[in-house]
CHARMM internal coordinates of N, CA and C (Angstrom, degrees):
IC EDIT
DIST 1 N 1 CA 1.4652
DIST 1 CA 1 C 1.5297
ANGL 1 N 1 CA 1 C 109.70
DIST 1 C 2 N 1.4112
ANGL 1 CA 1 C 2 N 112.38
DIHE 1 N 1 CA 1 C 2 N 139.03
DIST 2 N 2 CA 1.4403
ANGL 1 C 2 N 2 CA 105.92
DIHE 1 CA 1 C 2 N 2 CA 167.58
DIST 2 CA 2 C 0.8821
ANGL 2 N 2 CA 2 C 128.85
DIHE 1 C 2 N 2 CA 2 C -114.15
DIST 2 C 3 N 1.8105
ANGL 2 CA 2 C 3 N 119.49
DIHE 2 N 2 CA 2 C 3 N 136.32
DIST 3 N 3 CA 1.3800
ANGL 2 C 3 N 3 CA 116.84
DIHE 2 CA 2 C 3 N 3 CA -145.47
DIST 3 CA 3 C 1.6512
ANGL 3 N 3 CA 3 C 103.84
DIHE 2 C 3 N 3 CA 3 C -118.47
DIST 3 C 4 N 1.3283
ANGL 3 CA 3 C 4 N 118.43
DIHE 3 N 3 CA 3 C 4 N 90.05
DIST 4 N 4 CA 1.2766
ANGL 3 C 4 N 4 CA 114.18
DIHE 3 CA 3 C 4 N 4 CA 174.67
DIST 4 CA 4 C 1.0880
ANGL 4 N 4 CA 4 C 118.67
DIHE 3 C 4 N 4 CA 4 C -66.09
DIST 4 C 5 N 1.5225
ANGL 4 CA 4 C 5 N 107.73
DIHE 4 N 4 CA 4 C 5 N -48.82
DIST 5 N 5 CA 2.1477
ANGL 4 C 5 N 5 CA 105.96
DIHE 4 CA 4 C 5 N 5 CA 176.93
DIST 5 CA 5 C 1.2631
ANGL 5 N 5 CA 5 C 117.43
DIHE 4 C 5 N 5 CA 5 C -55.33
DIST 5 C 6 N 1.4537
ANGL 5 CA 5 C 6 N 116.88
DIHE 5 N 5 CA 5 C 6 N -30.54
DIST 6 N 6 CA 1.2664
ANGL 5 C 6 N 6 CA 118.99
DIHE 5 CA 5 C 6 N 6 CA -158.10
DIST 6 CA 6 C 1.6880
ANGL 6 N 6 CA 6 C 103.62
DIHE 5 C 6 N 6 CA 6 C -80.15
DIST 6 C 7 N 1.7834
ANGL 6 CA 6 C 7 N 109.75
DIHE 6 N 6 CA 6 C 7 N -48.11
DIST 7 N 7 CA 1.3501
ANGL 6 C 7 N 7 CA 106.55
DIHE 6 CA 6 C 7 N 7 CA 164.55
DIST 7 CA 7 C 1.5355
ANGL 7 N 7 CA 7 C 129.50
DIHE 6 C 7 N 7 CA 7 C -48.09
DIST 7 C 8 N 1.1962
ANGL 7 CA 7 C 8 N 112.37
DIHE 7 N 7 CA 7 C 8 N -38.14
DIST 8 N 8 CA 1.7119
ANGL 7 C 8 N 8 CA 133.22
DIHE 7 CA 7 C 8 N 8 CA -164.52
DIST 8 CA 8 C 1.9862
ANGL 8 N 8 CA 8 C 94.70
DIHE 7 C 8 N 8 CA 8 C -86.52
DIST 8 C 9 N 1.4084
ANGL 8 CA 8 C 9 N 105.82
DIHE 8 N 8 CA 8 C 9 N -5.87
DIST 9 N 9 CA 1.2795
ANGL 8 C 9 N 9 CA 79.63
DIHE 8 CA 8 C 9 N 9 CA 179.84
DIST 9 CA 9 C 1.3507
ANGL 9 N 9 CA 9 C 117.53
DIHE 8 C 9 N 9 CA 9 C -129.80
DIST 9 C 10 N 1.3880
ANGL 9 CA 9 C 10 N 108.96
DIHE 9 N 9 CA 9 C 10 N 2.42
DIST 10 N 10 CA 1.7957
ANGL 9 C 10 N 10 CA 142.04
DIHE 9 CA 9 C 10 N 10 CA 167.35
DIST 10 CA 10 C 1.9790
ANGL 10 N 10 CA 10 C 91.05
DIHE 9 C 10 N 10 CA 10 C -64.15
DIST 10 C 11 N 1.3468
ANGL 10 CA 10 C 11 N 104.79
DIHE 10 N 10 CA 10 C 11 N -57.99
DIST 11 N 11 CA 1.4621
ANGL 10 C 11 N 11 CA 111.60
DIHE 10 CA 10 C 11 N 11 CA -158.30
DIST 11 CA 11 C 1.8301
ANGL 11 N 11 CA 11 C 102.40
DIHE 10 C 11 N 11 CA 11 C -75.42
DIST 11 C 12 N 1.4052
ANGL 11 CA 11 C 12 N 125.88
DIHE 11 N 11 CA 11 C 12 N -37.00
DIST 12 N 12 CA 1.1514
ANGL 11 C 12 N 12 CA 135.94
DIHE 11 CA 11 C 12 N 12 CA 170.74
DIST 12 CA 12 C 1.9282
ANGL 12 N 12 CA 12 C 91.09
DIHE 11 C 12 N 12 CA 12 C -48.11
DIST 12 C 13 N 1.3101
ANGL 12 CA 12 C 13 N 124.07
DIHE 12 N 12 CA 12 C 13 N -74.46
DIST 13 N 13 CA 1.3971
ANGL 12 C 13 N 13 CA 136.76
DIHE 12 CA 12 C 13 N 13 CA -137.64
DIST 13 CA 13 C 1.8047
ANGL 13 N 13 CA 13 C 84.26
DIHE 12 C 13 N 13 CA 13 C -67.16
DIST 13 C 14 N 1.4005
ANGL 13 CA 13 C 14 N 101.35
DIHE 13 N 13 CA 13 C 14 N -57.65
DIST 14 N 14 CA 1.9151
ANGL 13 C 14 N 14 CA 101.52
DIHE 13 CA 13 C 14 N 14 CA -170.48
DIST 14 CA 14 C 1.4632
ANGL 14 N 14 CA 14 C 105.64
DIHE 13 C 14 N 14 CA 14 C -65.55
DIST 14 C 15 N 1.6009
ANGL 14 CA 14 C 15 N 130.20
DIHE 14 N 14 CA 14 C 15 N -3.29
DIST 15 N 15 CA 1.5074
ANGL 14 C 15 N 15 CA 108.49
DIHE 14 CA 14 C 15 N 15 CA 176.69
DIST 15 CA 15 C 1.4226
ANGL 15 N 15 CA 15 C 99.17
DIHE 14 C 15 N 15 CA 15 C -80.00
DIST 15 C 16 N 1.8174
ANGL 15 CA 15 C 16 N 113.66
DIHE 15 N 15 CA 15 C 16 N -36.11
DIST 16 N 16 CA 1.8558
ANGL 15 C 16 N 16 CA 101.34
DIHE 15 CA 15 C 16 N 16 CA -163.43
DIST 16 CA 16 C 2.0135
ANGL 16 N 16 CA 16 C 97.03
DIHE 15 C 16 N 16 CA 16 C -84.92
DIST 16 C 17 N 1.2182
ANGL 16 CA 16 C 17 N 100.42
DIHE 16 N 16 CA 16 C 17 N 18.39
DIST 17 N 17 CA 1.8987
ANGL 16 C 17 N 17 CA 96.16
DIHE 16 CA 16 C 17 N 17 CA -173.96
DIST 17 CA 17 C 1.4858
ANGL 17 N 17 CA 17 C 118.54
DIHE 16 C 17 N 17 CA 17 C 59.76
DIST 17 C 18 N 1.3952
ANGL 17 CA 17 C 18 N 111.30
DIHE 17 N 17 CA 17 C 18 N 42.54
DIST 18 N 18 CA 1.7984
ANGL 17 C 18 N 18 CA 101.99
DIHE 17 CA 17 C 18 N 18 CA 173.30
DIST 18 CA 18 C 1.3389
ANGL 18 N 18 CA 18 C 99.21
DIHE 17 C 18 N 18 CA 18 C -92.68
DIST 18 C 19 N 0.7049
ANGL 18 CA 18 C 19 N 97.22
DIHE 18 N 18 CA 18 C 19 N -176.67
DIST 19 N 19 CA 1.7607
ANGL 18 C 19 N 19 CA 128.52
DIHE 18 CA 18 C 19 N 19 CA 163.98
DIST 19 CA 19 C 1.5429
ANGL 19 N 19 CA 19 C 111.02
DIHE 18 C 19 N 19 CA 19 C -109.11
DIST 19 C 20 N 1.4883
ANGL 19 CA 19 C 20 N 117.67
DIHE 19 N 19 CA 19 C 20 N 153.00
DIST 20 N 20 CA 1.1273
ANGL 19 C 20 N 20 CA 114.31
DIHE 19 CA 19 C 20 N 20 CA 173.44
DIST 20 CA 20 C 1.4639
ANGL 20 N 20 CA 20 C 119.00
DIHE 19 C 20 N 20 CA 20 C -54.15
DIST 20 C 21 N 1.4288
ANGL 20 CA 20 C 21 N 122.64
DIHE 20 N 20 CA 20 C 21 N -30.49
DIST 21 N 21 CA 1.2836
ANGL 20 C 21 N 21 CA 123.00
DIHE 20 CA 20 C 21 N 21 CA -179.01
DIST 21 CA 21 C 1.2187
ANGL 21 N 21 CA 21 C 115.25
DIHE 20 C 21 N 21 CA 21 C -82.79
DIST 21 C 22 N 1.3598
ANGL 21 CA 21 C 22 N 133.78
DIHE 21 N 21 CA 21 C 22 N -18.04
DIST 22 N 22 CA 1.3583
ANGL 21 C 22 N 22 CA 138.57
DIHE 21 CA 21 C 22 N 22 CA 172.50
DIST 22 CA 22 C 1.5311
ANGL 22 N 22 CA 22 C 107.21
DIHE 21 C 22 N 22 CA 22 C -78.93
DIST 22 C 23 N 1.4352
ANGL 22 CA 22 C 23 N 130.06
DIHE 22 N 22 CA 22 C 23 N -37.30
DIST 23 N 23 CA 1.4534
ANGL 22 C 23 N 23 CA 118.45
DIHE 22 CA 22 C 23 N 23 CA -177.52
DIST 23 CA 23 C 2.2197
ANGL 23 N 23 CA 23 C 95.01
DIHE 22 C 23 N 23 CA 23 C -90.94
DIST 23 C 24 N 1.0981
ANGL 23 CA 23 C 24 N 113.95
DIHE 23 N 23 CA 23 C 24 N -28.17
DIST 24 N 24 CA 1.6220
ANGL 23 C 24 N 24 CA 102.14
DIHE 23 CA 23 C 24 N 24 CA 158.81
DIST 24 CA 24 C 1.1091
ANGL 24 N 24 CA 24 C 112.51
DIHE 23 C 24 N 24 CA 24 C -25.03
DIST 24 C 25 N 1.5961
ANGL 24 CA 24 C 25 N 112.98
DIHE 24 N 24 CA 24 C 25 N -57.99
DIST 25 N 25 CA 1.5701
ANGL 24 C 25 N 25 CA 116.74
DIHE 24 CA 24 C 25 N 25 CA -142.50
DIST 25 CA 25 C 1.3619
ANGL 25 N 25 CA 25 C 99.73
DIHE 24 C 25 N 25 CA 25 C -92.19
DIST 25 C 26 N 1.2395
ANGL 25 CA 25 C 26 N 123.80
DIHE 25 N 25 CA 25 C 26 N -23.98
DIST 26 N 26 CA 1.6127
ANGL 25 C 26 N 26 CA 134.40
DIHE 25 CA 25 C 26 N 26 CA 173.49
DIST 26 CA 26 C 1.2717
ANGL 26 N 26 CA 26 C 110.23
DIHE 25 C 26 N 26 CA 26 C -74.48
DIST 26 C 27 N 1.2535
ANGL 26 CA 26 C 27 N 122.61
DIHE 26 N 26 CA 26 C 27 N -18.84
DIST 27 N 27 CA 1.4477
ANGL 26 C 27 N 27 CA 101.50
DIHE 26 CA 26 C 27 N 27 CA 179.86
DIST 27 CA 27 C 2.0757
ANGL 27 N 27 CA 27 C 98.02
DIHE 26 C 27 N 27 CA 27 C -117.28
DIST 27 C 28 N 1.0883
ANGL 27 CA 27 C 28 N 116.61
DIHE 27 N 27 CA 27 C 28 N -3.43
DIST 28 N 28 CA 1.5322
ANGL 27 C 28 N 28 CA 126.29
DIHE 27 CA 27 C 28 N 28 CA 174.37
DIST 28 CA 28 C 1.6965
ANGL 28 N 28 CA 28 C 107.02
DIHE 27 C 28 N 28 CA 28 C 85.72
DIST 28 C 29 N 1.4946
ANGL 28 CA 28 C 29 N 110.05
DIHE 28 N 28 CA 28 C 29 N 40.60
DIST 29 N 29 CA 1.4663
ANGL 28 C 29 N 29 CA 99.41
DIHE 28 CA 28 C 29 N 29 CA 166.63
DIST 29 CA 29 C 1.9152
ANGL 29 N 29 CA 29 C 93.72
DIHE 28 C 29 N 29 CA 29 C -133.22
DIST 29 C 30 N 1.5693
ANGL 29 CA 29 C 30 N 115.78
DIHE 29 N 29 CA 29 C 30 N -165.71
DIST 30 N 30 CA 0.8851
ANGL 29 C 30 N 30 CA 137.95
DIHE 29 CA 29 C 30 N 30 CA -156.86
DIST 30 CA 30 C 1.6810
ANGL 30 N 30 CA 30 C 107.72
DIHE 29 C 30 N 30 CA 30 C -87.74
DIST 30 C 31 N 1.1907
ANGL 30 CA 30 C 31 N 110.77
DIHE 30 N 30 CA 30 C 31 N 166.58
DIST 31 N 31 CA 1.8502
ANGL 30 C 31 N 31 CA 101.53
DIHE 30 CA 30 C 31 N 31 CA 172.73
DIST 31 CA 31 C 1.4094
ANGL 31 N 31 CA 31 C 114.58
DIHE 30 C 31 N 31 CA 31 C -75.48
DIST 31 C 32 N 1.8876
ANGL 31 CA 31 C 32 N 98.28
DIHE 31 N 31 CA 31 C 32 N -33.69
DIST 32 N 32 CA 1.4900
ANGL 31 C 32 N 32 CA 98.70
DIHE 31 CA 31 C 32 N 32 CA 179.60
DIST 32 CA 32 C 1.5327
ANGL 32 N 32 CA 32 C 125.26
DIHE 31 C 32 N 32 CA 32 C -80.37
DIST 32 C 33 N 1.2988
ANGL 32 CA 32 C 33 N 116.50
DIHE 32 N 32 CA 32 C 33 N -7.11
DIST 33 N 33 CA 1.3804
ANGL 32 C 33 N 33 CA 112.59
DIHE 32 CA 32 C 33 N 33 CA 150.31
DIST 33 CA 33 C 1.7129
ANGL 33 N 33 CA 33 C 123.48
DIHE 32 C 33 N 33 CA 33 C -64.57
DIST 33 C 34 N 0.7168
ANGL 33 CA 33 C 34 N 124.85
DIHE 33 N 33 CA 33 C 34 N -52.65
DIST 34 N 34 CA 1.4424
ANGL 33 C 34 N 34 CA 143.06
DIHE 33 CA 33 C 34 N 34 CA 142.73
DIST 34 CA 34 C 1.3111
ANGL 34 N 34 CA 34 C 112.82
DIHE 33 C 34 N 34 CA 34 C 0.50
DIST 34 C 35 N 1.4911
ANGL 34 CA 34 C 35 N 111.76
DIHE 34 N 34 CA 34 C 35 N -76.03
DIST 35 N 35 CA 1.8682
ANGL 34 C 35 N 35 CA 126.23
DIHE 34 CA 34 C 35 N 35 CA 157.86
DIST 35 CA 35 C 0.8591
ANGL 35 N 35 CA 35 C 96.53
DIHE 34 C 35 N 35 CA 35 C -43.50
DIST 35 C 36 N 1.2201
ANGL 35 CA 35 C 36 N 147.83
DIHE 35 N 35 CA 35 C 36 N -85.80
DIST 36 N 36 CA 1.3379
ANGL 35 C 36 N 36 CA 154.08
DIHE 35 CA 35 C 36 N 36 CA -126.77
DIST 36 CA 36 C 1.5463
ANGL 36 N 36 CA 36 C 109.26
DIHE 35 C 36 N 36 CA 36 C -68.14
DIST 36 C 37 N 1.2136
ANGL 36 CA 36 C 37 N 128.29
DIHE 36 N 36 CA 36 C 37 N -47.48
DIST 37 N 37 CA 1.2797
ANGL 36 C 37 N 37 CA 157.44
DIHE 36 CA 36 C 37 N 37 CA 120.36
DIST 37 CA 37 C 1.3080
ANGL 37 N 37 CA 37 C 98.81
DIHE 36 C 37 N 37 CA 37 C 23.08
DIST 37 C 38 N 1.5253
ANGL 37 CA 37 C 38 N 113.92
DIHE 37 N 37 CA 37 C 38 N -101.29
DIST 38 N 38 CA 1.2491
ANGL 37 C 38 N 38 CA 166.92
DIHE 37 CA 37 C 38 N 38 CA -123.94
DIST 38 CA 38 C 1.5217
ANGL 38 N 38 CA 38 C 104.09
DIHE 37 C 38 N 38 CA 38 C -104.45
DIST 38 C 39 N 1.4704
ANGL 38 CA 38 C 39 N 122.16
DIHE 38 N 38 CA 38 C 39 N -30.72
DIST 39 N 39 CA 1.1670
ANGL 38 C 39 N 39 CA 142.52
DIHE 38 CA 38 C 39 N 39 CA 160.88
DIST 39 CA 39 C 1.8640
ANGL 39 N 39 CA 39 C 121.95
DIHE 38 C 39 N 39 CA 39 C -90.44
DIST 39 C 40 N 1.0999
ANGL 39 CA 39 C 40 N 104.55
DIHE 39 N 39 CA 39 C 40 N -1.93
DIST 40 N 40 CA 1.7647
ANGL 39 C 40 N 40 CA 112.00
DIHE 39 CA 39 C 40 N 40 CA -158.90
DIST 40 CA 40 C 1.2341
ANGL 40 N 40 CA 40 C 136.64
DIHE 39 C 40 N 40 CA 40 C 33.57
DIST 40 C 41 N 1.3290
ANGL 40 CA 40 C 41 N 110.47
DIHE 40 N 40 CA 40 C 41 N 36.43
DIST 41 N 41 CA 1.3723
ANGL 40 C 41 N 41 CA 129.12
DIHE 40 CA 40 C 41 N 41 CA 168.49
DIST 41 CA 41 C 1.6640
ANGL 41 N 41 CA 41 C 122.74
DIHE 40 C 41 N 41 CA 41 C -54.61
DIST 41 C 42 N 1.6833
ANGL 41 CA 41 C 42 N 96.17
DIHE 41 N 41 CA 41 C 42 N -52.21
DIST 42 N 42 CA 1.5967
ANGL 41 C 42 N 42 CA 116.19
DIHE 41 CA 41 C 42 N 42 CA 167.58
DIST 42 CA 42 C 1.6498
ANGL 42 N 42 CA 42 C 114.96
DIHE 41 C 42 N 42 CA 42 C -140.83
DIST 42 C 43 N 1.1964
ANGL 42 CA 42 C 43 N 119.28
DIHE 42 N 42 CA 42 C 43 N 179.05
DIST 43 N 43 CA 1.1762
ANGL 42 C 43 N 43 CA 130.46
DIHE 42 CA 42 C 43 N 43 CA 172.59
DIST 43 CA 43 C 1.1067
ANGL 43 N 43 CA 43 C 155.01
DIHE 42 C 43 N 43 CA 43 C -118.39
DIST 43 C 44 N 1.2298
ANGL 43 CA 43 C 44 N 161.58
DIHE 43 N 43 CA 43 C 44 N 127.54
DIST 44 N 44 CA 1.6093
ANGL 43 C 44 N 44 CA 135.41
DIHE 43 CA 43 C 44 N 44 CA -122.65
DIST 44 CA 44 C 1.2372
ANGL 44 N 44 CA 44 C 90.91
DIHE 43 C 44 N 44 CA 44 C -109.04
DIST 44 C 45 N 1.3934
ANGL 44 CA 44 C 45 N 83.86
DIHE 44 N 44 CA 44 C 45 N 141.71
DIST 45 N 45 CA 1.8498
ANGL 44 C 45 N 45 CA 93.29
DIHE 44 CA 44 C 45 N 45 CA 177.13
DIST 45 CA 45 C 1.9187
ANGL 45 N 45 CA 45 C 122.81
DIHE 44 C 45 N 45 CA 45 C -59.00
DIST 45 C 46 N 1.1406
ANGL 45 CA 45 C 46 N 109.04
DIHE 45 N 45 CA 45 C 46 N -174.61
DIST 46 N 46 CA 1.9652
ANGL 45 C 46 N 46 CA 86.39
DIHE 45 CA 45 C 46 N 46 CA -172.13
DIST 46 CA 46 C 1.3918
ANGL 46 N 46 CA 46 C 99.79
DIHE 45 C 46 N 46 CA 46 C -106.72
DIST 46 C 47 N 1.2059
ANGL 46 CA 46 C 47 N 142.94
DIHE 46 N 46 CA 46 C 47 N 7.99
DIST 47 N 47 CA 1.3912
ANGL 46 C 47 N 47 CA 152.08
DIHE 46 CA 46 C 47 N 47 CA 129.37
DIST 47 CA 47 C 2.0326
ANGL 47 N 47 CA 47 C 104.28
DIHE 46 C 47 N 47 CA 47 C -30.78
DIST 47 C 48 N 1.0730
ANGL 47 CA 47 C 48 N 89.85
DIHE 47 N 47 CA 47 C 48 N -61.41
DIST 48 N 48 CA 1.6398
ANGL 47 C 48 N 48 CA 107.14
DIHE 47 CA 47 C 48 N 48 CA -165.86
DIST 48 CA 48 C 1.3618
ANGL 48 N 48 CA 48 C 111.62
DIHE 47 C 48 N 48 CA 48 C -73.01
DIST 48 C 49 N 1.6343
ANGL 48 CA 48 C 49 N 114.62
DIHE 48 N 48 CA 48 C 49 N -39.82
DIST 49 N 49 CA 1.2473
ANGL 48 C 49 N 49 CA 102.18
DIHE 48 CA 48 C 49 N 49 CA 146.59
DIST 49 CA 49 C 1.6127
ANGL 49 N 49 CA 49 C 157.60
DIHE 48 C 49 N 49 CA 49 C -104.54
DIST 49 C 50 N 1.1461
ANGL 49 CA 49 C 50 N 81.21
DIHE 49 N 49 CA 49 C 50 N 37.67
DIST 50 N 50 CA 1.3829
ANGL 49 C 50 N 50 CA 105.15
DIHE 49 CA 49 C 50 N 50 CA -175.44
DIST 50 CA 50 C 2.2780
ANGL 50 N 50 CA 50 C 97.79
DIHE 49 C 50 N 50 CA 50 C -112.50
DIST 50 C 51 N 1.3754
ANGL 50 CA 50 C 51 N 98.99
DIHE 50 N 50 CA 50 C 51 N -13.76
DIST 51 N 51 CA 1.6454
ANGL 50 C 51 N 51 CA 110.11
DIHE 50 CA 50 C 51 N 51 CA 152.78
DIST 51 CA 51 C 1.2889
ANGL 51 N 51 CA 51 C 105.42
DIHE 50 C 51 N 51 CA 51 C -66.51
DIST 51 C 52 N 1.5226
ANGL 51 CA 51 C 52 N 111.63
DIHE 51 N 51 CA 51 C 52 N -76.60
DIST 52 N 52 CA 1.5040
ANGL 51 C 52 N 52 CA 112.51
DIHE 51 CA 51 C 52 N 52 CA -174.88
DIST 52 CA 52 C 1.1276
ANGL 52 N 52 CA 52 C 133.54
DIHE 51 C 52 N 52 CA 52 C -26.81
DIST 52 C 53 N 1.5075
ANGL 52 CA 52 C 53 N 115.96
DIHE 52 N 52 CA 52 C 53 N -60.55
DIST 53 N 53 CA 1.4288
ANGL 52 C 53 N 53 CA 134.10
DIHE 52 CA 52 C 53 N 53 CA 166.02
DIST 53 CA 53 C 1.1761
ANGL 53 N 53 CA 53 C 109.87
DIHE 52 C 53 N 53 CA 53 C -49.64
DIST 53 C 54 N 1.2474
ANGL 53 CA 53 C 54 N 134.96
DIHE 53 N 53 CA 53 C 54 N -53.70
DIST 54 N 54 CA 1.3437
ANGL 53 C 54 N 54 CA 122.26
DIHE 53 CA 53 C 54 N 54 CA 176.95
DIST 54 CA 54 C 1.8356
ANGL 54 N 54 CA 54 C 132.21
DIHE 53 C 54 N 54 CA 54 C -74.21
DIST 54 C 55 N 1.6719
ANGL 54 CA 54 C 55 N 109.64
DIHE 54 N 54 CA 54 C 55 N -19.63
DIST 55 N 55 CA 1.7984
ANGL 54 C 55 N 55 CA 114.39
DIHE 54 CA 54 C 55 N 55 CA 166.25
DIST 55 CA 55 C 1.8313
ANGL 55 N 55 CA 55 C 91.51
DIHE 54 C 55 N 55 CA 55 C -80.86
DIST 55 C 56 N 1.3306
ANGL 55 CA 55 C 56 N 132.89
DIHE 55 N 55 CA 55 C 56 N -20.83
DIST 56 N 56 CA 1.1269
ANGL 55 C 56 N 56 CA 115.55
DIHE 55 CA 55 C 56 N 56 CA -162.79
DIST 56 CA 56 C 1.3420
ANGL 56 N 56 CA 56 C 109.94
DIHE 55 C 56 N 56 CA 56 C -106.45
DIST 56 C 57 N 1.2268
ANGL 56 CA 56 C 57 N 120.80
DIHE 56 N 56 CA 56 C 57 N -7.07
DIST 57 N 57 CA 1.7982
ANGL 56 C 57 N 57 CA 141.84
DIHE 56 CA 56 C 57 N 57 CA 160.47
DIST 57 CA 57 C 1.4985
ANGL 57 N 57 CA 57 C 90.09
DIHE 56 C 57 N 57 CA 57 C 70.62
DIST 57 C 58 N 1.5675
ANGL 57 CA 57 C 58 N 116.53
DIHE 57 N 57 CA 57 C 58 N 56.55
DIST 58 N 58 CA 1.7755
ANGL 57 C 58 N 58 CA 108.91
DIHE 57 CA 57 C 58 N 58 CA 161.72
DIST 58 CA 58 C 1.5078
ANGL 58 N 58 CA 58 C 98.06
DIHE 57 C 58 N 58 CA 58 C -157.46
DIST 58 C 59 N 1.4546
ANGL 58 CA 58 C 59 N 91.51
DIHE 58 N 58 CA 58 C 59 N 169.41
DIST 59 N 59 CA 1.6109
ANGL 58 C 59 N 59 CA 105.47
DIHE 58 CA 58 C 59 N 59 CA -140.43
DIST 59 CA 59 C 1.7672
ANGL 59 N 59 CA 59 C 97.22
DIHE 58 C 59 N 59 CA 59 C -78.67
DIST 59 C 60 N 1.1132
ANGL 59 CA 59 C 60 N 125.08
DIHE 59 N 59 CA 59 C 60 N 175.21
DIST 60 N 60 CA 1.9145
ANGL 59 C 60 N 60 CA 115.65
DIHE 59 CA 59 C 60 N 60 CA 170.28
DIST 60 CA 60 C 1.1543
ANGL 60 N 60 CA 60 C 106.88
DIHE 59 C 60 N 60 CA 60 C -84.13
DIST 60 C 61 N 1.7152
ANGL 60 CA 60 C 61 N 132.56
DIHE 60 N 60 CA 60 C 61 N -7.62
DIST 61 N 61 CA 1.3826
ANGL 60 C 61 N 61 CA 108.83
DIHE 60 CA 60 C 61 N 61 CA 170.44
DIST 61 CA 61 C 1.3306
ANGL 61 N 61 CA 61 C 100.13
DIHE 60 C 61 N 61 CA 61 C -73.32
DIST 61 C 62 N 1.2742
ANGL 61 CA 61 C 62 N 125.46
DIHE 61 N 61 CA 61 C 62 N -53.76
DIST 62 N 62 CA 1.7012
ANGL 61 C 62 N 62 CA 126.42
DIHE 61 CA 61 C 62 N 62 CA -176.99
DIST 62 CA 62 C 1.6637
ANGL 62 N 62 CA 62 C 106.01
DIHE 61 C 62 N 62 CA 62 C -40.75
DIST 62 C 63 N 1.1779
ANGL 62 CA 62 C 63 N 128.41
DIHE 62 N 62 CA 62 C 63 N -64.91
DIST 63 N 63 CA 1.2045
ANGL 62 C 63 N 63 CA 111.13
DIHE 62 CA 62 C 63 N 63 CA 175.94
DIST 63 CA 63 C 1.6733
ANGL 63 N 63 CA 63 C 141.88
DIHE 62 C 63 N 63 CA 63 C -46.65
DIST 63 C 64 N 1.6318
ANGL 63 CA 63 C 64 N 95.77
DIHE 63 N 63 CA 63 C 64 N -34.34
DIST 64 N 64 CA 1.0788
ANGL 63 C 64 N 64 CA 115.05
DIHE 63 CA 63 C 64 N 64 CA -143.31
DIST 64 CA 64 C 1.5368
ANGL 64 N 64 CA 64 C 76.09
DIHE 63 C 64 N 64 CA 64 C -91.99
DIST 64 C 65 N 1.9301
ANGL 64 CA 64 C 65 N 143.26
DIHE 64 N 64 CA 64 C 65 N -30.37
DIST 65 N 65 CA 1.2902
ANGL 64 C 65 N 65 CA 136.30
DIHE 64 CA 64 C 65 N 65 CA -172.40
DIST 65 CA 65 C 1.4738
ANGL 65 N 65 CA 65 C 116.64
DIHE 64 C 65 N 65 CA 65 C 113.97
DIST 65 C 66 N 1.6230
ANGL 65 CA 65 C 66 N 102.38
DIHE 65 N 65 CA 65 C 66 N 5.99
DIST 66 N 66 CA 1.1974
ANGL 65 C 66 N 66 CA 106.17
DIHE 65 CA 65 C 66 N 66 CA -161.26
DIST 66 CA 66 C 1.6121
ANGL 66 N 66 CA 66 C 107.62
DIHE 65 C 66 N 66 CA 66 C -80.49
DIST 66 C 67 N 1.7323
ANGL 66 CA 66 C 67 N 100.57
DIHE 66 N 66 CA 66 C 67 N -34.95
DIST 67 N 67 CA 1.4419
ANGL 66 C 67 N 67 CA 97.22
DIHE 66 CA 66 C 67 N 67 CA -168.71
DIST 67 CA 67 C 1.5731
ANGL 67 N 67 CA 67 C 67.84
DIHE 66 C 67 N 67 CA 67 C -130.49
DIST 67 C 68 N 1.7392
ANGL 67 CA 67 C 68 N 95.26
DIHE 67 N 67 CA 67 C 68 N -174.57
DIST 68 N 68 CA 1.4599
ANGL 67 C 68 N 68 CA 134.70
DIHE 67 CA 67 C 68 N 68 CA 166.18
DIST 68 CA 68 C 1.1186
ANGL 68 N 68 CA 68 C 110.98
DIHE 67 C 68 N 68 CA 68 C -117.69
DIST 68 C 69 N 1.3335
ANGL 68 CA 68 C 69 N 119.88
DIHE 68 N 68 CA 68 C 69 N 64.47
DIST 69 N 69 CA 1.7660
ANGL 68 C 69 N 69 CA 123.27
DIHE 68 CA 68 C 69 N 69 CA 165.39
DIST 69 CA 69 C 1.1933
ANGL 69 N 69 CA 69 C 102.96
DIHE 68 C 69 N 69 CA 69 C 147.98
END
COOR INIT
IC SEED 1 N 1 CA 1 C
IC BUILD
């Protein structure tokens, strides 16, 4: 499987230095969602990323792999 969100959002989390459990707690879910994420196991709901996009100030195509910017 290829995981564009999951890459785009490993690299988002390691530029501000969280940890999976520190952006968990910022956005109000678990660490292991987070993995899961980040691993492409599952996928965040669009509630959740529509969190992301906004603590991470980029758009959901950028996250999501659609665009590059």
């Amino acid at each position: 499987m290829h995981n564009k969100l999951g890459k785009r959002l490993k690299e988002l989390r390691v530029e501000k230095n969280l940890s999976q459990k520190a952006l968990a707690e910022i956005i109000e879910t678990n660490n292991s969602s987070v993995c899961d994420w980040e691993c492409g196991r599952t996928e965040p709901s669009l509630d959740t990323v529509i969190k992301l996009c906004e603590f991470f100030d980029v758009t959901a195509d950028y996250l999501l792999g659609i665009s590059d910017y």
